[in-house]
BABASE-719219 format. One line per 4 residues: number of its first residue (from 1); their letters; for each residue x, y, z of C-alpha. Coordinates in steps of 0.25 Angstrom, whole numbers, plus 5000, padded with zeros to 4 digits. Example, Ala and Ser with C-alpha at 12.3 -4.5 7.8 and 13.67 -1.06 7.14 Angstrom:
// residues 2
1 = AS = 5049:4982:5031; 5055:4996:5029
//
This chain:
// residues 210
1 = XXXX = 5401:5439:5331; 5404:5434:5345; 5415:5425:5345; 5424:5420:5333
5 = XXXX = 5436:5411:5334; 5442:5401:5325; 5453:5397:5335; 5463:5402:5326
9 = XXXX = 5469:5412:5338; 5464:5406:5352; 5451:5402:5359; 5446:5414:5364
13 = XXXX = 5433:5415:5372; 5434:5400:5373; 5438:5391:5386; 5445:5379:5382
17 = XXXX = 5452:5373:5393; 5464:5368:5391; 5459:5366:5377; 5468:5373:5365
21 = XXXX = 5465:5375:5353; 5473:5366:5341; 5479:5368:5326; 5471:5359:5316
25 = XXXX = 5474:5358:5303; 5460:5351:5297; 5449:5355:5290; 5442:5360:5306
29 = XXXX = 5450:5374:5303; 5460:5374:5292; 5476:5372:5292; 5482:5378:5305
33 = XXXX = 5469:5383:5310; 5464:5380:5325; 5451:5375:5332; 5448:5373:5344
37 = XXXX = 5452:5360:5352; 5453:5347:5352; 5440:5347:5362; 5436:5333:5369
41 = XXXX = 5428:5333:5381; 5430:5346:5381; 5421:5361:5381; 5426:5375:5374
45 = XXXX = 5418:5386:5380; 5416:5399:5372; 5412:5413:5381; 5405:5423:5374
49 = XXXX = 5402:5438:5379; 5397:5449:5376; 5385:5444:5370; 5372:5450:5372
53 = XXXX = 5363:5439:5378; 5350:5435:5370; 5358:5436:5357; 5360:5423:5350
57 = XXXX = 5375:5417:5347; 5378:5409:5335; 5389:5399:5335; 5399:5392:5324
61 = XXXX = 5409:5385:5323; 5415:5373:5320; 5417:5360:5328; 5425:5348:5324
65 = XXXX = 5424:5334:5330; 5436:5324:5329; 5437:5309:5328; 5429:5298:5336
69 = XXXX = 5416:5305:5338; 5404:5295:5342; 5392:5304:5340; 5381:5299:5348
73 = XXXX = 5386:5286:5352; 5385:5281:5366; 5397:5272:5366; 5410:5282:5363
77 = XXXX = 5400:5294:5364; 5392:5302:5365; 5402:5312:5358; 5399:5326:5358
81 = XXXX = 5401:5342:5354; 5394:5352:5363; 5390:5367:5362; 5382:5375:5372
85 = XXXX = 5380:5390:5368; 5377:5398:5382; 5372:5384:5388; 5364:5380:5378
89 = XXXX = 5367:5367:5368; 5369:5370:5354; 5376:5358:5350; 5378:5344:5355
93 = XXXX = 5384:5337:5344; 5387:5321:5344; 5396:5321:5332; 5403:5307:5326
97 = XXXX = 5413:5304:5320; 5411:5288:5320; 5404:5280:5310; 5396:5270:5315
101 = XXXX = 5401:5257:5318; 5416:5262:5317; 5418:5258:5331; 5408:5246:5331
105 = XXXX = 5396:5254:5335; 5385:5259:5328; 5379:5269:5336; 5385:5281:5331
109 = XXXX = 5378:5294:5327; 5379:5308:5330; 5370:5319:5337; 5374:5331:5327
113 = XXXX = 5368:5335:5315; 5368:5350:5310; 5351:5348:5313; 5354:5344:5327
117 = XXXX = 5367:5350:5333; 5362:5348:5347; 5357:5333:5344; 5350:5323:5346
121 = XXXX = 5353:5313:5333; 5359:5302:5327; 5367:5307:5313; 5378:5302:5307
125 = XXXX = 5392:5304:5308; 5397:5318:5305; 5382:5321:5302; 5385:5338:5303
129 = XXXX = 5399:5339:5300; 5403:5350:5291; 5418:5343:5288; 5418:5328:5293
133 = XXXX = 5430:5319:5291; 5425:5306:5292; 5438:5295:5286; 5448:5289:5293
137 = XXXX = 5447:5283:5308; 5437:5288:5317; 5448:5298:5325; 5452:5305:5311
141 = XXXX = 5438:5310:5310; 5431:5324:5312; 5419:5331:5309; 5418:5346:5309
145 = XXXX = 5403:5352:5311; 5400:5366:5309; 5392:5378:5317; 5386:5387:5312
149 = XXXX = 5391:5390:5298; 5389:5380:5287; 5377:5376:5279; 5367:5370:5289
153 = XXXX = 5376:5369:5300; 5371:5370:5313; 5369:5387:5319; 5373:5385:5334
157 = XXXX = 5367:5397:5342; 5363:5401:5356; 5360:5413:5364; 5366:5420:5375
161 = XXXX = 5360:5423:5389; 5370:5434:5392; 5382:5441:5388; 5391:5428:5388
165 = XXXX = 5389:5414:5384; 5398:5402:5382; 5398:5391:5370; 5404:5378:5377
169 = XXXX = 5409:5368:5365; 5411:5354:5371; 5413:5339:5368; 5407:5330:5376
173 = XXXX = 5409:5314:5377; 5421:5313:5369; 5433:5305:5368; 5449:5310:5369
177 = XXXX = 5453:5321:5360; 5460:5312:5352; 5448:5303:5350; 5436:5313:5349
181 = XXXX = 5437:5328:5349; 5431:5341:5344; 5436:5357:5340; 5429:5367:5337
185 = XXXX = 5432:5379:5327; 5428:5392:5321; 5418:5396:5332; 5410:5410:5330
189 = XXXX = 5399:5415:5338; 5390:5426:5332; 5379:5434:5337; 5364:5432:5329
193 = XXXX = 5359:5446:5327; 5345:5450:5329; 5338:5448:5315; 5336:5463:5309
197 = XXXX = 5321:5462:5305; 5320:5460:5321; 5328:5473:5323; 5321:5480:5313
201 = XXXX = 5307:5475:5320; 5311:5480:5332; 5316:5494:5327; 5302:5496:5319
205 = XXXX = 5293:5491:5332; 5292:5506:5335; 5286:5511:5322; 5276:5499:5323
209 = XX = 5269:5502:5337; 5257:5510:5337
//
């Protein structure tokens, strides 16, 4: 394991701004548990070290989107979550949380499915979300979508150049806090071992030459 934190004790390794992180007590984390943010317009950039370049990096954890997402749509959106791992996109995810004519527009959709978490698409509202609330008015609203764990849920995974990298987490297009937001949770970065059969090849290359 690289890096594990569930935000219960602090955000270290992570630069946040001026940004803290907050008590919830909603199904994101469990009864006085933490996550981190409320994050609009906003970015969460996570340094690793110590890693040895050309080794690939797995990556979970859990992102939850709050109230008056508009997906794809061109009138109050674009609205959008945005990872890069060491530079390179590894999600861009238009997410809704509008139904469409709700606000007298029928253009909404969403980018995001577990199939395509970098886009492009048009799905439906809360297409991908493990744990979605979707009653009440449009601000009471939230969909949760997870990374890396869960049956068929997207495996986000890049590889490092050199001995540190940075995972950036941002929103991009959104409203105030109050009105549109995201937090993320649970975040664990793991190191992908070289498979052992490869291993066991190279040990044996020896015995095989001539």
């Amino acid at each position: 394991m690289v890096y594990s934190n569930n935000f219960e004790c602090g955000t270290a390794g992570l630069n946040v701004a001026a940004l803290t992180i907050l008590p919830v007590t909603d199904v994101l984390a469990g009864p006085g548990s933490t996550f981190l943010g409320r994050f609009g317009n906003d970015f969460a950039t996570l340094t690793l070290s110590g890693l040895t370049p050309g080794v690939p990096l797995e990556l979970a954890f859990d992102l939850f989107v709050g109230a008056t997402w508009d997906g794809n749509s061109t009138t109050f959106g674009p609205d959008s979550h945005r990872l890069l791992g060491d530079g390179v996109a590894l999600l861009n995810a238009m997410l809704l949380n509008i139904f469409p004519g709700e606000e007298n527009l029928s253009e909404y959709t969403q980018c995001y499915s577990d199939a395509t978490p970098t886009g492009p698409g048009s799905f439906a509202p809360f297409t991908g979300a493990d744990v979605a609330f979707m009653s009440g008015g449009i601000v009471d609203r939230y969909a949760i979508c997870y990374f890396g764990h869960g049956a068929g849920d997207p495996v986000l995974t890049f590889t490092p150049t050199e001995s540190t990298a940075t995972l950036v987490f941002s929103g991009v297009g959104l409203q105030q806090t109050f009105d549109e937001f995201w937090v993320i949770d649970n975040v664990v970065v793991t190191a992908i071992p070289e498979p052992a059969s490869a291993g066991l090849l190279l040990a044996g290359a020896p015995l095989l030459a001539p």
